[in-house]
Structure formats: C-alpha cells, structure tokens
Biotite code that builds the C-alpha atoms (Angstrom):
import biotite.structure as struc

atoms = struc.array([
    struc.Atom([-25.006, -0.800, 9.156], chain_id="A", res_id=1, res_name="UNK", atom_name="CA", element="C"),
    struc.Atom([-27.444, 1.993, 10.032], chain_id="A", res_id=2, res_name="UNK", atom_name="CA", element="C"),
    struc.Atom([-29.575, 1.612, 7.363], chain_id="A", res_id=3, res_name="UNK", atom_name="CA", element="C"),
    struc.Atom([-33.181, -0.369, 8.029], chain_id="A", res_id=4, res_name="UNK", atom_name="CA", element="C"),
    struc.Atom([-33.202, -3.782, 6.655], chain_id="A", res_id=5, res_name="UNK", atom_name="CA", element="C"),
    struc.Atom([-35.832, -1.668, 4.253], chain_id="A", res_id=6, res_name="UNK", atom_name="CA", element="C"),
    struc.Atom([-32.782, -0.453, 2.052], chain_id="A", res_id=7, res_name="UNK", atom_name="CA", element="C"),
    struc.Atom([-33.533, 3.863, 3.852], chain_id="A", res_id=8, res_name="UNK", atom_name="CA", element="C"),
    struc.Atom([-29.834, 5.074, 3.410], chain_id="A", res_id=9, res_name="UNK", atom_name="CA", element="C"),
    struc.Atom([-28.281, 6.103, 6.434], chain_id="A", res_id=10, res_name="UNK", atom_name="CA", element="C"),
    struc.Atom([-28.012, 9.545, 7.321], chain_id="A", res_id=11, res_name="UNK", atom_name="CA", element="C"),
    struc.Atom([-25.654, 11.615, 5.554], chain_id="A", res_id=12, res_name="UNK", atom_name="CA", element="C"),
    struc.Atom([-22.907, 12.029, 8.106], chain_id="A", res_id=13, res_name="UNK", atom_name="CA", element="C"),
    struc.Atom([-23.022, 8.128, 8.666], chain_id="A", res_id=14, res_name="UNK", atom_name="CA", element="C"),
    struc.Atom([-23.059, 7.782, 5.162], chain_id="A", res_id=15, res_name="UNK", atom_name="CA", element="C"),
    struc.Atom([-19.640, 9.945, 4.804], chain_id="A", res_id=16, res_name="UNK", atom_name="CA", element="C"),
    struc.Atom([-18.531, 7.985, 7.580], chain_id="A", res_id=17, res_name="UNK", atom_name="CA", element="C"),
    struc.Atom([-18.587, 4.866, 5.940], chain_id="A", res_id=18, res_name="UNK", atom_name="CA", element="C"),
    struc.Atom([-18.070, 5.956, 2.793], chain_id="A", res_id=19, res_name="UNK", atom_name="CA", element="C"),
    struc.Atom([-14.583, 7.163, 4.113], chain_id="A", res_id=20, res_name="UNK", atom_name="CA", element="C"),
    struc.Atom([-14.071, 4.158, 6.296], chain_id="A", res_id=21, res_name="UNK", atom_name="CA", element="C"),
    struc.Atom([-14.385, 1.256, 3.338], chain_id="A", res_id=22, res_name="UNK", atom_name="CA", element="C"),
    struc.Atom([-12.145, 3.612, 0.922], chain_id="A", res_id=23, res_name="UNK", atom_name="CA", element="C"),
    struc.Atom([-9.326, 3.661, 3.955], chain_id="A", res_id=24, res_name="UNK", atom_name="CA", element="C"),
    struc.Atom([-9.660, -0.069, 4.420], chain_id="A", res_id=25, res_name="UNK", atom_name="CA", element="C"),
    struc.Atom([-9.639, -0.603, 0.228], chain_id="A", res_id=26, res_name="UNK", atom_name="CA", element="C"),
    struc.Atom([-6.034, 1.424, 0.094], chain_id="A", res_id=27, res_name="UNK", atom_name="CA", element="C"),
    struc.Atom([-3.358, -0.371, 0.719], chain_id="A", res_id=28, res_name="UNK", atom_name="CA", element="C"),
    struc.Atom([-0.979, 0.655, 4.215], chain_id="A", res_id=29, res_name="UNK", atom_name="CA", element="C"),
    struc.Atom([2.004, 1.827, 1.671], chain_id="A", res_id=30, res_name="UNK", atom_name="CA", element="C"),
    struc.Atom([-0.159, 4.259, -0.809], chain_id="A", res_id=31, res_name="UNK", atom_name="CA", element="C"),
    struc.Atom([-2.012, 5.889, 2.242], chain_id="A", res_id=32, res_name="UNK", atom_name="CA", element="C"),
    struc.Atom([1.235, 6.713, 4.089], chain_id="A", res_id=33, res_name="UNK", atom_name="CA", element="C"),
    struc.Atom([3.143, 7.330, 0.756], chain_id="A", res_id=34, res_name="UNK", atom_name="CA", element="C"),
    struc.Atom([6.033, 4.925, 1.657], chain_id="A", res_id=35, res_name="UNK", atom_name="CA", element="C"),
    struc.Atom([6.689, 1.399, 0.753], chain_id="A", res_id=36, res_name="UNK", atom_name="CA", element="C"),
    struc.Atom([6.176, -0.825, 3.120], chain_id="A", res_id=37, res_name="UNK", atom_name="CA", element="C"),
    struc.Atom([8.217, -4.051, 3.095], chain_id="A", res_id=38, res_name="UNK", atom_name="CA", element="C"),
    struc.Atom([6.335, -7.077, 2.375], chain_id="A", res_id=39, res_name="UNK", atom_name="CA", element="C"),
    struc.Atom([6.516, -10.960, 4.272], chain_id="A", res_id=40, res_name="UNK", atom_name="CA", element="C"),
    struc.Atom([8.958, -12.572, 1.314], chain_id="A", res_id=41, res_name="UNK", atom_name="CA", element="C"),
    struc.Atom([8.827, -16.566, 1.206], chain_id="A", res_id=42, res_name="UNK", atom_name="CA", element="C"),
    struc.Atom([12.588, -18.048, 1.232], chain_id="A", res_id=43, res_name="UNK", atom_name="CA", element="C"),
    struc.Atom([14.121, -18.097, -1.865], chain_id="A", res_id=44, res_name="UNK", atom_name="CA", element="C"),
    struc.Atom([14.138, -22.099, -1.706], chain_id="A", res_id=45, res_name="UNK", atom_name="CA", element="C"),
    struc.Atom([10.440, -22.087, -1.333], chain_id="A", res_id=46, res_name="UNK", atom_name="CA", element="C"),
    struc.Atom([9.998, -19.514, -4.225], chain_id="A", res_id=47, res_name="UNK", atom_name="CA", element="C"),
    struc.Atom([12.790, -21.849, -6.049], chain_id="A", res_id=48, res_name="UNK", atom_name="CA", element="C"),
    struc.Atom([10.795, -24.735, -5.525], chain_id="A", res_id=49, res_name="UNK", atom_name="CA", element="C"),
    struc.Atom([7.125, -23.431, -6.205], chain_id="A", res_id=50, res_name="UNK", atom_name="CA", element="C"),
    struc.Atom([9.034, -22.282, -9.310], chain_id="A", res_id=51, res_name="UNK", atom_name="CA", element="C"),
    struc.Atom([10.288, -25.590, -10.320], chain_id="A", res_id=52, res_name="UNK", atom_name="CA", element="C"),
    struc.Atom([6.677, -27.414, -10.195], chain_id="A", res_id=53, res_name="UNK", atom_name="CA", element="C"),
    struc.Atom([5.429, -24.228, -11.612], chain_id="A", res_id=54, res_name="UNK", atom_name="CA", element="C"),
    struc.Atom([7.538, -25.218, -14.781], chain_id="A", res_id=55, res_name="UNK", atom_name="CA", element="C"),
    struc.Atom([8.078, -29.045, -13.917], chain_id="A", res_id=56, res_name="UNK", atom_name="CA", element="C"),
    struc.Atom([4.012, -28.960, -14.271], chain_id="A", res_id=57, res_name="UNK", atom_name="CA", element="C"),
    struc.Atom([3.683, -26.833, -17.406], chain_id="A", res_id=58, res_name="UNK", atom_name="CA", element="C"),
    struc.Atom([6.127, -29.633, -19.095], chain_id="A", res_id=59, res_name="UNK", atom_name="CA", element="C"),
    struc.Atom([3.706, -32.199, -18.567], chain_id="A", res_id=60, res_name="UNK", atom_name="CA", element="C"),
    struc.Atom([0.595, -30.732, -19.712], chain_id="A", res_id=61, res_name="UNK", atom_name="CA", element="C"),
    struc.Atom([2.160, -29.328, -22.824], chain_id="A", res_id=62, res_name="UNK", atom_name="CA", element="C"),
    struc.Atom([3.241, -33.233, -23.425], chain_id="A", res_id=63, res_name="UNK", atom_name="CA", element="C"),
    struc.Atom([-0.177, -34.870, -22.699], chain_id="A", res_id=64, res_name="UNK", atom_name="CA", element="C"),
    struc.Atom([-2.648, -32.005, -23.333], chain_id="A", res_id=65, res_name="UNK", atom_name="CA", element="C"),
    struc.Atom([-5.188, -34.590, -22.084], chain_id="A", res_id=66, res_name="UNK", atom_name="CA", element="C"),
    struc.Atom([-4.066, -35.496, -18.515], chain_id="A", res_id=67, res_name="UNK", atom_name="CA", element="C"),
    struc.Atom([-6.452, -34.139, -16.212], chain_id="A", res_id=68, res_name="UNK", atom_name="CA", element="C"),
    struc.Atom([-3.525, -34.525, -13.340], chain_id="A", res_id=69, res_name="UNK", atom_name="CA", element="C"),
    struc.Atom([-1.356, -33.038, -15.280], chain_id="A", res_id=70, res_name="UNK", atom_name="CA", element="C"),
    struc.Atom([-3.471, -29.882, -15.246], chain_id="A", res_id=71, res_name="UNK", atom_name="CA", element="C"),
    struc.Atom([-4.695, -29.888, -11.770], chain_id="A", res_id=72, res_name="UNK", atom_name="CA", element="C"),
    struc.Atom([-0.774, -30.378, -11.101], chain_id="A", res_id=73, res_name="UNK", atom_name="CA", element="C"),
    struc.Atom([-0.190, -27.027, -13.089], chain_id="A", res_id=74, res_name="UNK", atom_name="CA", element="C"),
    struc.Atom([-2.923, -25.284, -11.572], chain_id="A", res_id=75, res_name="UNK", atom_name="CA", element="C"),
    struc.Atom([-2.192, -26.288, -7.958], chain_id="A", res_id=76, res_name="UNK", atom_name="CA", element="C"),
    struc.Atom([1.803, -24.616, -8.949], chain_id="A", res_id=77, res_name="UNK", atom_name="CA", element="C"),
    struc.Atom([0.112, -21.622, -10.551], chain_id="A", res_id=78, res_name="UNK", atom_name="CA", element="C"),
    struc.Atom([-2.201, -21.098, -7.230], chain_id="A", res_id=79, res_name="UNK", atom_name="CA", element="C"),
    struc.Atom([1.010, -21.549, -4.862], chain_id="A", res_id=80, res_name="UNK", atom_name="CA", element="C"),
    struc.Atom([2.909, -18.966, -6.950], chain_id="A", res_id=81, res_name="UNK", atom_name="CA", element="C"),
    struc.Atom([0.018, -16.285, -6.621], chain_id="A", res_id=82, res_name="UNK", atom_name="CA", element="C"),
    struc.Atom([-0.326, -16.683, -2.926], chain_id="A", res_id=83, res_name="UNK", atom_name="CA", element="C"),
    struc.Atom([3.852, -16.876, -2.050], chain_id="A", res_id=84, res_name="UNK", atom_name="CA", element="C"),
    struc.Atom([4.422, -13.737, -4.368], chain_id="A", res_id=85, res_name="UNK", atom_name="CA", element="C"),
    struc.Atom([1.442, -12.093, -3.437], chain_id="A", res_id=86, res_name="UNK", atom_name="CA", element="C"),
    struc.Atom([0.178, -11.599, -7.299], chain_id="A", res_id=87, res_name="UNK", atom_name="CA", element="C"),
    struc.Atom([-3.082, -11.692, -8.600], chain_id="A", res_id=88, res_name="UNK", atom_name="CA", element="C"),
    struc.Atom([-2.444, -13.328, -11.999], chain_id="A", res_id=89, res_name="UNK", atom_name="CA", element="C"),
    struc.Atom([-0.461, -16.148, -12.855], chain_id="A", res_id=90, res_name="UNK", atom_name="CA", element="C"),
    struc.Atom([1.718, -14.310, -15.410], chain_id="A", res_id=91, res_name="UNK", atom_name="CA", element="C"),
    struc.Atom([1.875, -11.771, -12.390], chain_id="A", res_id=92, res_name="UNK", atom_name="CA", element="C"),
    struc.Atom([3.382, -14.312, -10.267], chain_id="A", res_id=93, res_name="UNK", atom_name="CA", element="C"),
    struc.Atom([5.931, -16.088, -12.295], chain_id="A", res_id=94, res_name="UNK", atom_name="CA", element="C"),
    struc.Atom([7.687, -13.058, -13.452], chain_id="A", res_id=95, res_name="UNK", atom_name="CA", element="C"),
    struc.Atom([7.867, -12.070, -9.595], chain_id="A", res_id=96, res_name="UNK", atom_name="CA", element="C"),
    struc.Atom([9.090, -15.680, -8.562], chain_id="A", res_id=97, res_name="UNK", atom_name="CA", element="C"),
    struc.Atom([11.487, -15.210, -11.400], chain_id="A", res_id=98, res_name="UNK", atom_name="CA", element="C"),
    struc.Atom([12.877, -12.110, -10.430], chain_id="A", res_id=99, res_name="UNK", atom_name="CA", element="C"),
    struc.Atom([13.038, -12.923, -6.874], chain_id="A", res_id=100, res_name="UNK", atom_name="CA", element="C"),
    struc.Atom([14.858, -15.877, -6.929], chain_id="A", res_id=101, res_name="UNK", atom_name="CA", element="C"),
    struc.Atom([17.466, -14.259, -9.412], chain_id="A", res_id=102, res_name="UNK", atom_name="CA", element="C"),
    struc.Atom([18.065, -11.291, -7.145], chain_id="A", res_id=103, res_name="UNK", atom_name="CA", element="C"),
])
C-alpha cells in the first residue's frame, strides 16, 4: 500500500506491519484464539436434500457417462455440498454432509 507504483518496498516497520496484518487475516478466528468456534450449520433437511441430488446426480452420470446434464447436474450438487458444509473438496464435503445428517 506504501510502496511506489515502482515496486520500492515499503519501509521496514510498514513492511512488518503488513506482513503481520495479512498473516492475522489468513488464520482462521478459532486457531488464533485457540478455541473452536461454532460454525453457521445448514438444517439437516437442507444438508439431507443437497445430499440426495448429490447422490440422485452421481446415479445418472454413472448410467449415461455421456449426458452433459447429467454432469452439470452432478457438479451443480457437488458445488452446493462444498459451500453448505463449508469444505473445500468434494470428497471433503460429502463425508461432512454424511456425518452431519447422521448425527
């Protein structure tokens, strides 16, 4: 932010600043206070659900390898998975959704 738009590097102390300031904002709230912190859960219906085209999905693709829907369709399930369980892999995200709803 200091820097000129030459690419000089800020002054040290700035630099530390920064430096310190982008690490904080990279560390998630629960490891820098060293206690978990309770995440926003979807309802277990939704989670159900996004399950249920998650798999309804993965059916249909694995019948007609071919259908372009059919794979949109499983991708569309995988992406809603990620984002309600907060994972950033599919694999990630059905185990979660999996475990969640069976709790």
């Amino acid at each position: 932010m200091s820097a000129e738009s030459r690419g000089t590097p800020p002054p040290a102390l700035i630099g530390r600043a920064l430096s310190q300031a982008v690490q904080a904002a990279r560390t998630s709230p629960d490891a820098r206070s060293g206690r978990a912190v309770p995440g926003l859960m979807p309802s277990t219906e939704d989670a159900e659900h996004a399950l249920g085209r998650f798999f309804d999905a993965r059916l249909r693709l694995v019948a007609t390898p071919a259908d372009e829907p059919a794979r949109r369709a499983l991708e569309d399930a995988i992406y809603t998975l990620c984002v309600l369980m907060a994972e950033p892999s599919a694999h990630a995200a059905v185990v979660a959704a999996v475990q969640y709803t069976e709790t």
